[in-house]
C-alpha positions in Angstrom: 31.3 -52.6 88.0 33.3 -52.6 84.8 31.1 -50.0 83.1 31.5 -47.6 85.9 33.5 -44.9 85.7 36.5 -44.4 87.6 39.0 -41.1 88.7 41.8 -41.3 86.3 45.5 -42.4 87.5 47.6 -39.1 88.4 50.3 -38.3 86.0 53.5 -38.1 86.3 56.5 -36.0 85.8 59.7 -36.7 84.2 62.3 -35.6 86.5 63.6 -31.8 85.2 60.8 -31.7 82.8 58.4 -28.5 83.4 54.7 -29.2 81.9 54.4 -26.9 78.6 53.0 -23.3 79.1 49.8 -22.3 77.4 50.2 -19.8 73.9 49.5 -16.7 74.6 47.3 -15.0 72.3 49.7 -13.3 70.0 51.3 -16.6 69.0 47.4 -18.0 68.9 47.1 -14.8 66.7 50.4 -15.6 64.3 49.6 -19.1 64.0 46.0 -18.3 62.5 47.7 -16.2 60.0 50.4 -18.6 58.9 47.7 -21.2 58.5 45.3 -18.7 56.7 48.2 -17.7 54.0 49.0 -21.0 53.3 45.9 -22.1 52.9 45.3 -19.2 50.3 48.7 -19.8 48.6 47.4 -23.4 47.7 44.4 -22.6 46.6 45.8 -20.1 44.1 48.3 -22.7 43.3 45.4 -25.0 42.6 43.4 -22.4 40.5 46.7 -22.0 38.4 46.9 -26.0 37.2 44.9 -26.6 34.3 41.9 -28.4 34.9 42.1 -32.2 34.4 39.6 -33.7 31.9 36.4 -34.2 32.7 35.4 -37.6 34.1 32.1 -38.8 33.3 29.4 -39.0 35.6 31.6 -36.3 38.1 30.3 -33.0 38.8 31.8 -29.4 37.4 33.4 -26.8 39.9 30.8 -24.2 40.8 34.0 -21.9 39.5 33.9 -23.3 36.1 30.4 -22.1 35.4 30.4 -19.0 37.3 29.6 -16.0 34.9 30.3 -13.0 36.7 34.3 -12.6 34.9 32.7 -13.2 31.5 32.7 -10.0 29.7 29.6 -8.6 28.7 30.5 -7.8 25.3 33.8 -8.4 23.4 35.2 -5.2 23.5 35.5 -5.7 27.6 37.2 -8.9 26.7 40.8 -7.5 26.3 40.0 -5.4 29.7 38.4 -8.0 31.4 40.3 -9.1 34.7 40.0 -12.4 37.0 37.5 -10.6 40.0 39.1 -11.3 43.6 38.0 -13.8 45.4 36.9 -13.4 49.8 38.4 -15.5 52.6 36.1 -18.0 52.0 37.2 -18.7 47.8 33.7 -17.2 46.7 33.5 -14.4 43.9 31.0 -11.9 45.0 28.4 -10.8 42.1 28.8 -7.4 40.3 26.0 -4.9 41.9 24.1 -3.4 38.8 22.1 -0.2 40.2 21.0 0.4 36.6 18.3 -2.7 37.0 15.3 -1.2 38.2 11.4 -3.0 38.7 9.4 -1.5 36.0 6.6 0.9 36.8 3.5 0.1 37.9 0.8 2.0 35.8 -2.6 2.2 37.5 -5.9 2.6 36.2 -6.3 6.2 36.1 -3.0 6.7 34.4 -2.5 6.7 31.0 0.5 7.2 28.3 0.4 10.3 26.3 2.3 10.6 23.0 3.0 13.7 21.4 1.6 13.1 17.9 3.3 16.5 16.6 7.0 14.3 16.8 5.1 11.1 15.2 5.6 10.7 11.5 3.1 9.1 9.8 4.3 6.3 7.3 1.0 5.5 5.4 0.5 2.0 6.8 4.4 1.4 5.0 2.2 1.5 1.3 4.7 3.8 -1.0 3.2 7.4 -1.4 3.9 10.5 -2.9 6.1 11.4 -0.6 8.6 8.2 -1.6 8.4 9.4 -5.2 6.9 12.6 -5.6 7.6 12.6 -9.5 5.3 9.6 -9.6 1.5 10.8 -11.4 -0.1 6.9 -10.9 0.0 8.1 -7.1 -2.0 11.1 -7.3 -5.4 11.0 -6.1 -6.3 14.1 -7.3 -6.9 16.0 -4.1 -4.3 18.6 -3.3 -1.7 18.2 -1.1 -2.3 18.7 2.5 -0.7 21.6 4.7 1.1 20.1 7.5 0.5 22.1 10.9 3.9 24.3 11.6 6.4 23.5 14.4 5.5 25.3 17.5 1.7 25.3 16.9 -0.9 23.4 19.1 -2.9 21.2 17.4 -5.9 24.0 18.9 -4.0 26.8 17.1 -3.7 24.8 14.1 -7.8 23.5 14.2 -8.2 27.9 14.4 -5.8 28.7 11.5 -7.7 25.8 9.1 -11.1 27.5 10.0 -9.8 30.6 9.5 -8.0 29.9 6.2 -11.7 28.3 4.9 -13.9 31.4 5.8 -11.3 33.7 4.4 -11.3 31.3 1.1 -15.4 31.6 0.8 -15.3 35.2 1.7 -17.9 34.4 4.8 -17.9 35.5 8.3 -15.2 38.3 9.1 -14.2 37.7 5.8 -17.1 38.8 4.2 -17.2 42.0 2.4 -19.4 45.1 4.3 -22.3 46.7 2.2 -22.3 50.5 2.5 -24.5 53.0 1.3 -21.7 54.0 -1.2 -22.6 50.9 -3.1 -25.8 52.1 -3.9 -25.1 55.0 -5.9 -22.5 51.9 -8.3 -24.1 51.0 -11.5 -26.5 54.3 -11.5 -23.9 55.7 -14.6 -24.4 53.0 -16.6 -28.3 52.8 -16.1 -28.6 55.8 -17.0 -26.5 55.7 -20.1 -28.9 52.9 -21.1 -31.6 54.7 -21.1 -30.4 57.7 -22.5 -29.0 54.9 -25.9 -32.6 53.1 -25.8 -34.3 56.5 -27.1 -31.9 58.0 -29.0 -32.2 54.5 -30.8 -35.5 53.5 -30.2 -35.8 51.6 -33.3 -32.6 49.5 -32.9 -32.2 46.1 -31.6 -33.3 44.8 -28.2 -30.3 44.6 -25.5 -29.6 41.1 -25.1 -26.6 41.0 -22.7 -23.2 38.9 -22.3 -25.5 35.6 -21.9 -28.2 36.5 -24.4 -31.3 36.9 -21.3 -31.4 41.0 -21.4 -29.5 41.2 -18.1 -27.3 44.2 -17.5 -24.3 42.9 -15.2 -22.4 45.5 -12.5 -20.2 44.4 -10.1 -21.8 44.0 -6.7 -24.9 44.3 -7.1 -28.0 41.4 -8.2 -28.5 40.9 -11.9 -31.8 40.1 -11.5 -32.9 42.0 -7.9 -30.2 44.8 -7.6 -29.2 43.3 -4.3 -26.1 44.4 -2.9 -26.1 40.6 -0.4 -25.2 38.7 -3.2 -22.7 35.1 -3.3 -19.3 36.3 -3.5 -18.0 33.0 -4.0 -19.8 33.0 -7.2 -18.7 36.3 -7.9 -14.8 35.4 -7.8 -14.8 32.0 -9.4 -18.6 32.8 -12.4 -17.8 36.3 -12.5 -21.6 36.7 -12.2 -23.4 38.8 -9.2 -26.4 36.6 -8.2 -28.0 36.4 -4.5 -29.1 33.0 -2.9 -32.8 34.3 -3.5 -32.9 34.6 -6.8 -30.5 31.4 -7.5 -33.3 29.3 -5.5 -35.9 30.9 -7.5 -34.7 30.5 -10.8 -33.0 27.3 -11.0 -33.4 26.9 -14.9 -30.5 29.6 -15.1 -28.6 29.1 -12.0 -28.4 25.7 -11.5 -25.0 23.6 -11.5 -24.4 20.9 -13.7 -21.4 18.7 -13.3 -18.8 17.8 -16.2 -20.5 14.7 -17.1 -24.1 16.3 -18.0 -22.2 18.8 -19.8 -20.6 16.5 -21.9 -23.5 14.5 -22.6 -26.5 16.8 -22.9 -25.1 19.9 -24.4 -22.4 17.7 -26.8 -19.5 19.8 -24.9 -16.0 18.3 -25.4 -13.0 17.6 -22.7 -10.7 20.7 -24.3 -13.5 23.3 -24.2 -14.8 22.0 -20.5 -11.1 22.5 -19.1 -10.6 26.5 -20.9 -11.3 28.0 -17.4 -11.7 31.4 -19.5 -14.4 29.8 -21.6 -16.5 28.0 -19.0 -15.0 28.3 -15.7 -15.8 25.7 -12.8 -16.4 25.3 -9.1 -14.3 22.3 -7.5 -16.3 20.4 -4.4 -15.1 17.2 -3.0 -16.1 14.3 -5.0 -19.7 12.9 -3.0 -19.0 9.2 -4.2 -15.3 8.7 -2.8 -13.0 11.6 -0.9 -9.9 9.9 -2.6 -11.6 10.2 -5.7 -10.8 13.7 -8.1 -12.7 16.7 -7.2 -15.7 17.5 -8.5 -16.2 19.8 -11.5 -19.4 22.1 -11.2 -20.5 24.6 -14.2 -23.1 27.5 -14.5 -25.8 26.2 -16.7 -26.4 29.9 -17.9 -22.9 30.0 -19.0 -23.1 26.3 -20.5 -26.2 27.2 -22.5 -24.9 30.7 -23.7 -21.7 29.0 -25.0 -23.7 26.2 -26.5 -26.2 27.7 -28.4 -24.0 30.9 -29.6 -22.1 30.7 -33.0 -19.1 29.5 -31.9 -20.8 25.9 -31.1 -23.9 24.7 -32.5 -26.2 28.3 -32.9 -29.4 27.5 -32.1 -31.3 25.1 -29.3 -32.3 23.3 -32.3 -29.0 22.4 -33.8 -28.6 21.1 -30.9 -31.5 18.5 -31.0 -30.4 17.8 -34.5 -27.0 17.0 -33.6 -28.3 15.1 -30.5 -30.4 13.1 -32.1 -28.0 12.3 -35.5 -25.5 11.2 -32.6 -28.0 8.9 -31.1 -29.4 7.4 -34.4 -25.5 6.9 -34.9 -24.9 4.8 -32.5 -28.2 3.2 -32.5 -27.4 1.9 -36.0 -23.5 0.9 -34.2 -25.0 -1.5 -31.9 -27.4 -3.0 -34.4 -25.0 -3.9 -36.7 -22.6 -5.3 -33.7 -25.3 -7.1 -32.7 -26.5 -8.3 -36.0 -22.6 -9.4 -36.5 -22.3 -11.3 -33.4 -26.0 -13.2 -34.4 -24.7 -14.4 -37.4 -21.2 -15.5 -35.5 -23.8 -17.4 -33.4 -26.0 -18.7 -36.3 -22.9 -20.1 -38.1 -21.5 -21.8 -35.0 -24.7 -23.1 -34.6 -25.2 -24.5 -38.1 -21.5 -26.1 -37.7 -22.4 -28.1 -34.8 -25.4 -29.2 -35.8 -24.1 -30.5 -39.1 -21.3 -32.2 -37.2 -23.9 -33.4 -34.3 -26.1 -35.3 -37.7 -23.0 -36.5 -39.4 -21.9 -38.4 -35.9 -25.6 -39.8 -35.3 -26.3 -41.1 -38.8 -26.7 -44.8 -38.4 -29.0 -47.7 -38.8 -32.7 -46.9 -38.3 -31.9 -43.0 -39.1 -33.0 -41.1 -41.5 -30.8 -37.9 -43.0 -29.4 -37.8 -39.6 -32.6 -37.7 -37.8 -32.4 -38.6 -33.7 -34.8 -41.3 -32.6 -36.2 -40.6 -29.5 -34.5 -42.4 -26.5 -31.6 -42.6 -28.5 -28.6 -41.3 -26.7 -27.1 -38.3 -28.3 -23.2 -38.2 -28.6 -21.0 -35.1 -28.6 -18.0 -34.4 -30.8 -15.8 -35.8 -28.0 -17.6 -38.5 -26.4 -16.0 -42.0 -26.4 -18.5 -44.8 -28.1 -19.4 -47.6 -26.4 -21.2 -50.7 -28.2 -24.2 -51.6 -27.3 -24.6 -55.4 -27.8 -27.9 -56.8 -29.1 -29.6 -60.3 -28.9 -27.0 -63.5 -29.1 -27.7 -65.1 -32.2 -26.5 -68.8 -33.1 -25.5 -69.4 -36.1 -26.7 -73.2 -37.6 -23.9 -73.7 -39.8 -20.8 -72.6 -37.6 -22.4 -73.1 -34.2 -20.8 -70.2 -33.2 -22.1 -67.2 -30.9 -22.8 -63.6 -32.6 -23.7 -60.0 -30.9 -24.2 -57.0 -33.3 -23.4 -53.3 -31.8 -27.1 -51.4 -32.6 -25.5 -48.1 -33.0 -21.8 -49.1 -35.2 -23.2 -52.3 -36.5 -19.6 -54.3 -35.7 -20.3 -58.1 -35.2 -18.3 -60.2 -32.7 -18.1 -64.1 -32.5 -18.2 -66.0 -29.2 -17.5 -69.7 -28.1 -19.3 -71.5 -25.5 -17.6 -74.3 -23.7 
């Protein structure tokens, strides 16, 4: 009966005393924000004492680590402000619309550059760009043009092509053959003729290279075909077709600087007079970094060669060819001879020194003995102890070294 629960005892009342009337809801509404501001005016209070020392094994205020009023860089220091706080004593983050996710690239999408704005830096290796004044950088080749601004790498690809066939006078660039042509040359045929019988008795025409050949611009000097290699024309000064420089390759063929050199005796001064002996420049077939090749006109080498300013004749030429090569012949004999008798004498030296160290008991004039062990000139000696022999007088122990002869005594206890 104890635990059960029971009506509880009426109140009452004081006499003159009126039970209290409910707030109303504008003092409910004043009360909240009395009790709001003062709850706000001691938590700035609070934030404005200087934090007590750190105890150990307490935890730090989540406000003592909060980032978001550090300045991002130290010129915002000086403008940098404490951030307001909410209701609730929280700082709410910065919103920073400039992070974005980055973009998702699919598989058929793909990055293109514009190589026209790229600059190329040879792999960071100094060029002659760097130091243009610099000849250990050349490599020989000429410097390349570098396509204009403006221009599509297709424009460009058109104007290089363009630029070659204009350069070899082929395609477009080609010169036209007219009947006009024809009639070029006929002048000086005819004046020819009319010299070879007024003079019939007087010497045979030999021509500017010495093979009878008349030469007129334009035309074959050995066909009189007007489709001839104008390339050839420009930089040989020589009209000759493609027939006739397949046909007669004794005469037309090209020899580079190095056969020149060597087999017509040609030196670096004369090969580099462009009036003399001028050249055709290819790309080197060993090395594209490598210096052009140099290509001459054999009929031109020979005509130079064998005329009086060089060596006259074919035959002077053999002669000198072969006085060159006996020459030098004789050079590497005698080098060679030299460095045999170097050897010889080095030789001779070491054996002498090789008899003097092995002379020795049971050796004659230095002679080795075979299963003797030969020493060098630096080799350490080491005896080589014979028989122990006792000695009836002393009683003592001796050992002789078969190669130094040195005698040691020993005691036996």
């Amino acid at each position: 009966m104890a635990d059960r629960p029971s009506t509880p005892p009426r109140a009452t009342r004081s006499a003159g005393k009126l039970p209290p009337n409910p707030p109303t809801p504008e003092q409910i509404r004043r009360m909240e924000i009395a009790r709001l501001k003062a709850k706000a005016a001691a938590q700035q209070a609070q934030a404005s004492k200087p934090a007590p020392p750190p105890v150990a094994g307490t935890k730090r205020a989540y406000s003592s680590i909060n980032p978001s009023n550090v300045p991002t860089q130290l010129r915002n220091a000086p403008a940098a402000s404490p951030q307001k706080r909410d209701q609730n004593g929280f700082i709410q983050p910065p919103a920073n619309d400039l992070i974005q996710a980055a973009k998702n690239f699919g598989r058929s999408e793909y990055i293109e550059y514009d190589f026209s704005k790229m600059t190329d830096t040879k792999g960071g290796f100094l060029n002659t760009e760097d130091d243009p004044h610099n000849r250990a950088m050349w490599s020989g080749r000429g410097k390349e043009e570098e396509k204009p601004e403006g221009m599509t790498l297709v424009e460009w690809e058109r104007e290089r092509i363009r630029r070659k066939l204009r350069e070899n006078r082929e395609g477009p660039y080609e010169p036209g053959l007219s009947v006009l042509d024809m009639l070029d040359g006929k002048d000086e045929d005819e004046a020819a003729l009319l010299a070879a019988a007024e003079n019939e008795t007087g010497e045979e025409f030999k021509g500017k290279y010495g093979d009878g050949k008349r030469d007129i611009k334009g035309k074959c000097r050995e066909c009189n075909t007007l489709e001839i290699d104008w390339k050839w024309q420009d930089i040989f000064h020589i009209a000759i077709c493609n027939a006739c420089k397949e046909k007669l390759p004794d005469k037309y063929s090209l020899l580079t600087k190095t056969e020149a050199r060597e087999d017509y005796l040609l030196t670096d001064p004369e090969l580099k007079d462009e009036d003399l002996l001028p050249h055709l420049e290819r790309p080197n077939p060993h090395k594209q970094s490598f210096h052009a090749m140099q290509l001459f006109l054999r009929l031109q080498v020979e005509a130079y060669a064998f005329s009086d300013r060089k060596w006259g004749s074919a035959e002077r030429l053999d002669e000198e060819y072969e006085k060159r090569q006996k020459v030098g012949k004789e050079r590497k004999e005698k080098k060679f001879s030299k460095k045999l008798e170097d050897l010889k004498k080095r030789t001779r030296v070491e054996a002498y020194k090789r008899a003097k160290m092995g002379v020795g008991e049971g050796q004659g004039h230095g002679m080795e003995v075979f299963g003797k062990r030969i020493r060098g000139v630096g080799d350490r000696h080491v005896h080589e102890w014979g028989r122990a022999v006792t000695d009836r007088g002393t009683g003592l122990v001796r050992k002789t070294c078969g190669e130094c002869g040195m005698e040691v005594e020993e005691l036996e206890f």
